[in-house]
VMD Tcl script that draws the C-alpha trace (Angstrom):
set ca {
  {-15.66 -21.17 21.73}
  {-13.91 -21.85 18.57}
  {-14.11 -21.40 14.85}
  {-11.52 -23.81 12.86}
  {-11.51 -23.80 9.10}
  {-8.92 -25.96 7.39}
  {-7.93 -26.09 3.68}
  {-11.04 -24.76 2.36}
  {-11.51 -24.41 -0.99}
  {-14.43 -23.49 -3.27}
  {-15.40 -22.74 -6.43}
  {-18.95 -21.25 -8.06}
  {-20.08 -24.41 -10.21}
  {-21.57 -22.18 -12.75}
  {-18.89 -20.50 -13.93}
  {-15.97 -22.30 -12.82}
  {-14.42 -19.53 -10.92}
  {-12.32 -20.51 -7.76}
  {-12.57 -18.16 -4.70}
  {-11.30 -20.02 -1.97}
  {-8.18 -21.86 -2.33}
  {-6.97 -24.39 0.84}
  {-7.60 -21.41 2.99}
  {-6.87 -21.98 6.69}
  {-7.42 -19.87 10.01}
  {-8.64 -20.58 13.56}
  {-11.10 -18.23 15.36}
  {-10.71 -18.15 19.07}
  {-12.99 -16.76 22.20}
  {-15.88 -14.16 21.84}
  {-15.02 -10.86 20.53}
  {-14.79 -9.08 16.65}
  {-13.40 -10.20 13.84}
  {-13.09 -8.68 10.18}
  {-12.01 -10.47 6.81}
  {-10.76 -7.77 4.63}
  {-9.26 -8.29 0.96}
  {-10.28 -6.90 -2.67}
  {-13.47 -7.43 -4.50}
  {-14.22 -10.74 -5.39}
  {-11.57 -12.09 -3.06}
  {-14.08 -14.52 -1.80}
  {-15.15 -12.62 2.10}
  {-18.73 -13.29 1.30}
  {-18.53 -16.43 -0.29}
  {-16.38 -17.60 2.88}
  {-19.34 -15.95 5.30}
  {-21.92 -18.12 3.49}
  {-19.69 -21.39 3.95}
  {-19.40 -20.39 8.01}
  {-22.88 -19.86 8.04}
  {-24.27 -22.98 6.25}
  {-25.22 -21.11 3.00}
  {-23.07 -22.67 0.56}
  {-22.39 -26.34 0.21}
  {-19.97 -28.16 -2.27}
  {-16.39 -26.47 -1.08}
  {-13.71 -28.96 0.05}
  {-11.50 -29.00 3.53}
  {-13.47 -28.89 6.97}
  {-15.17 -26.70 9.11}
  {-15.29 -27.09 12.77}
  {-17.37 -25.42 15.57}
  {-16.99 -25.70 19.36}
  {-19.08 -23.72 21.56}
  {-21.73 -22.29 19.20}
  {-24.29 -23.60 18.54}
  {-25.65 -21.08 15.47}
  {-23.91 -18.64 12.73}
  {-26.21 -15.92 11.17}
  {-25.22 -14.15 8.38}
  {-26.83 -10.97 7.18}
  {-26.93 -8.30 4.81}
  {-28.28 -5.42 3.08}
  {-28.07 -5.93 -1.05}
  {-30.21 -4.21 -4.20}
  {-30.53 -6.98 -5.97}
  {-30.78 -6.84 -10.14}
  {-32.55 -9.14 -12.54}
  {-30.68 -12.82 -13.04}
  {-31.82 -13.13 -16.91}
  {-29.62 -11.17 -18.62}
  {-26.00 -10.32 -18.31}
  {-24.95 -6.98 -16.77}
  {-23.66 -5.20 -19.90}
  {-27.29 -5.68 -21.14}
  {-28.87 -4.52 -18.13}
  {-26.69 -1.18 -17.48}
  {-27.66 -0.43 -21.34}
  {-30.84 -0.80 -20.55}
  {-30.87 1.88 -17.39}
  {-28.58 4.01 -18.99}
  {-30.31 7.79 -20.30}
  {-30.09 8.75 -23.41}
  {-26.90 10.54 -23.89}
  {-24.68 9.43 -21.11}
  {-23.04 6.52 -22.51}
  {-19.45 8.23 -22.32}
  {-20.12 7.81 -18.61}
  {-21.43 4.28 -18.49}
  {-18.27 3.10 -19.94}
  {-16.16 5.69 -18.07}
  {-17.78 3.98 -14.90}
  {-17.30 0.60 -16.14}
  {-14.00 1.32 -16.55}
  {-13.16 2.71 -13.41}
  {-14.79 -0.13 -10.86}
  {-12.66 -2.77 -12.86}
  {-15.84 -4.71 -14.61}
  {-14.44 -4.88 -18.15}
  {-14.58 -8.23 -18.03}
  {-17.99 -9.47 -16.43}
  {-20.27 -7.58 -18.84}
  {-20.83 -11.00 -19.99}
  {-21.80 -12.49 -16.45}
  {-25.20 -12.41 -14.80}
  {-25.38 -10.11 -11.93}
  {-26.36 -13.80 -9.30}
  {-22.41 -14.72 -10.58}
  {-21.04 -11.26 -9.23}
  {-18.99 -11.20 -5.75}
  {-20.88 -8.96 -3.29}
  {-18.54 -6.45 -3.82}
  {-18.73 -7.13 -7.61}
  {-22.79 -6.44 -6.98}
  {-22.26 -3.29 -4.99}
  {-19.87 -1.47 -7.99}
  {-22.56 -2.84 -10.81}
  {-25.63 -1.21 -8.07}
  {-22.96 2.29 -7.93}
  {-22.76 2.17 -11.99}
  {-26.75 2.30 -12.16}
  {-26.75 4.96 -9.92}
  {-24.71 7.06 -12.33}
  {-22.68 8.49 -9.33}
  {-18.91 9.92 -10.05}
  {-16.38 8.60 -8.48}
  {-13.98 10.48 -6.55}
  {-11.02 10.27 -4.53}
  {-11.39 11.74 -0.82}
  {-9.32 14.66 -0.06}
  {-8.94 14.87 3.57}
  {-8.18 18.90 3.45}
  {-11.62 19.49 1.77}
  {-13.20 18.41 5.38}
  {-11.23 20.59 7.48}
  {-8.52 17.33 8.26}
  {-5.08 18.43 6.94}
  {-3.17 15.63 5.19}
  {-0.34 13.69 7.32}
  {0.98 10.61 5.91}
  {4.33 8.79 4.45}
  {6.09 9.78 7.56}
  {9.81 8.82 8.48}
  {9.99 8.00 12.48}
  {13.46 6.68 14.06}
  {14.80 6.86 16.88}
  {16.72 9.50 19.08}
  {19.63 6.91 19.33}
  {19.71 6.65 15.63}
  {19.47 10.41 14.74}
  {22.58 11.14 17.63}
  {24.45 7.47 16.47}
  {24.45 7.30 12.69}
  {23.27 10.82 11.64}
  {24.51 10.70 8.08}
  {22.77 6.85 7.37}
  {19.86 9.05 9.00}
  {20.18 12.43 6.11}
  {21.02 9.84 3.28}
  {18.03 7.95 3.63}
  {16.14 10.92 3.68}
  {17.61 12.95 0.76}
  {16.98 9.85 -1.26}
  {13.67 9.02 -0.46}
  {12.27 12.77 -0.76}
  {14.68 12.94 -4.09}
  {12.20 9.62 -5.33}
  {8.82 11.20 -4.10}
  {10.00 14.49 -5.90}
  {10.78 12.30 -9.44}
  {7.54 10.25 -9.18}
  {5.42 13.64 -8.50}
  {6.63 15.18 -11.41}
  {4.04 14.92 -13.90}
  {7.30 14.48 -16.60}
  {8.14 11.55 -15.11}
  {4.25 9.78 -15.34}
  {4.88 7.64 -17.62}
  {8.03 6.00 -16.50}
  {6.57 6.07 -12.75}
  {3.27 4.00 -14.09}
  {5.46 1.08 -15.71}
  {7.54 0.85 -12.19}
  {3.81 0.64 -10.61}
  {2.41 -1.39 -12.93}
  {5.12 -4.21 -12.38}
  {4.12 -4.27 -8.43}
  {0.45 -4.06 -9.27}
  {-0.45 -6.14 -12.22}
  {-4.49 -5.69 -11.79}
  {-5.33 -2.61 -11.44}
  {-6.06 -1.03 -15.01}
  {-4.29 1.32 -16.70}
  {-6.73 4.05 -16.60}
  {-7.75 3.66 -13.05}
  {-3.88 3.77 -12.02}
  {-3.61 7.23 -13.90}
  {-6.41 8.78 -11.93}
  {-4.92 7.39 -8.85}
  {-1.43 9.13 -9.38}
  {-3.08 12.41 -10.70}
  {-5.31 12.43 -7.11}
  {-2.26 11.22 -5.37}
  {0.08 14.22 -6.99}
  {-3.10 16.71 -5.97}
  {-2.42 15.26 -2.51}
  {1.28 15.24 -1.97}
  {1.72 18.54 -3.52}
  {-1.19 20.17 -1.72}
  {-1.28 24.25 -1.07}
  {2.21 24.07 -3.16}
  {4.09 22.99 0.00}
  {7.72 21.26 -0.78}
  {7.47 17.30 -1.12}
  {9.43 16.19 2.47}
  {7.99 20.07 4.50}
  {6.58 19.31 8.45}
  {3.19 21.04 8.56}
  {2.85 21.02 12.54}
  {-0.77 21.80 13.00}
  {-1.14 18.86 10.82}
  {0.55 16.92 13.44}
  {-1.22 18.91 16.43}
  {-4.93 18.10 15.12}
  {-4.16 14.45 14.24}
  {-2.89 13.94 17.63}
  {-5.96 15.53 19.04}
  {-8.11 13.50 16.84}
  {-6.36 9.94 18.10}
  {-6.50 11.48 21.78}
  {-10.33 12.34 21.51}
  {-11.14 8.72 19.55}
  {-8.95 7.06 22.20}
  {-6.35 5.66 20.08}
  {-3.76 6.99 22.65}
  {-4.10 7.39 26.06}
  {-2.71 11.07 26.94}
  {-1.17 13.40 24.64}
  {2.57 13.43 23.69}
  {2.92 17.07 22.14}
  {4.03 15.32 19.17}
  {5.59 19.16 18.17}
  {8.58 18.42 20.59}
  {9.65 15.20 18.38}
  {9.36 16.54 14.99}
  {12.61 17.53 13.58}
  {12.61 20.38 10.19}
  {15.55 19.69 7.92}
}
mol new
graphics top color blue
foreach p $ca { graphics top sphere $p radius 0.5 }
foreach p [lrange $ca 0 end-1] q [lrange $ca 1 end] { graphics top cylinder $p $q radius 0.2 }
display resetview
């Protein structure tokens, strides 16, 4: 069997907005396959193209070996009459409009408050559905669950460590020297402009929040930025041996080395 898509590009007739743009891929054999990418990137609208719900996009679609595509999902849907600032006014209580635009804010929808909900991507629907709901948004904090934080590690290899051990501590001092400057809180402003130039979309405010939940994370329990918490590294490994992500266990503790 085989799904072949080639230059296909759409965009919603009603408002002009392109989602698809000469995109090209081949599908091959049975098995699973996930499209991931932003809100509003245009994984639904492409679903509804495989599956014979949309019409009008340009490039070709070709099937070989199936003979259906179902598509399926779960959505709240909201009224298509009125645009969605009007509507979240409308469901709003008395006295929580600080958070309504707080929540508007954060999920990015400055700009569609103007759009009718039937415009919206999916994932455009499912923030606007989160927003009614009045629900705060939070960042998750592994440690809160009993999981203790392991990430941004440095792995080379024995040869390099033995070979070329002061490339090896010069790397190191510098990048731990960088995560220590952009976790100061001193430094915030300065360390959103170098973000903002690599990530032009996300908004300011939402950024902030991100590095303030990001500092909480790094600098966790008050341990030093660049510190080798081995139980961290014991109970991940366990956790990838029991969901079968690796096959037998390495004692990951013999290949850790404190500076």
């Amino acid at each position: 069997m085989q799904l072949a898509c080639d230059n296909l590009s759409f965009q919603y007739p009603d408002n002009g907005t392109s989602v698809l743009d000469h995109l090209s891929f081949t599908i091959q054999g049975p098995g699973f396959h996930a499209v991931f990418g932003p809100s509003g990137a245009g994984k639904t609208s492409l679903a509804r193209i495989i599956s014979s719900g949309i019409t009008g996009y340009k490039g070709s679609l070709r099937l070989k070996k199936i003979r259906t595509i179902l598509y399926t999902y779960n959505m709240e849907r909201l009224p298509g009459w009125s645009n969605i600032g009007s509507l979240l006014q409308q469901v709003t209580p008395s006295g929580r409009e600080s958070l309504l635009e707080e929540l508007i804010t954060v999920f990015d929808l400055n700009d569609l408050m103007h759009s009718r909900f039937a415009q919206l991507s999916m994932g455009q629907q499912n923030r606007v559905n989160l927003i009614r709901e009045g629900e705060a948004v939070y960042f998750f904090n592994p440690s809160a669950f009993g999981v203790n934080f392991v990430a941004n590690s440095i792995i080379t290899s024995k040869k390099m460590v033995q070979e070329q051990p002061l490339v090896v501590e010069k790397f190191l001092t510098a990048l731990l020297q960088g995560w220590e400057a952009a976790m100061n809180q001193d430094n915030e402003t300065e360390v959103l402009a170098a973000v903002k130039e690599l990530d032009k979309n996300t908004a300011d405010k939402i950024m902030k929040k991100q590095l303030a939940s990001t500092r909480k994370l790094v600098l966790a329990e008050a341990k030093k930025i660049g510190a080798i918490d081995v139980l961290a590294w014991q109970q991940t490994e366990a956790i990838m041996l029991q969901a079968g992500q690796i096959k037998r266990a390495v004692q990951v503790e013999k290949y850790l080395r404190v500076r």
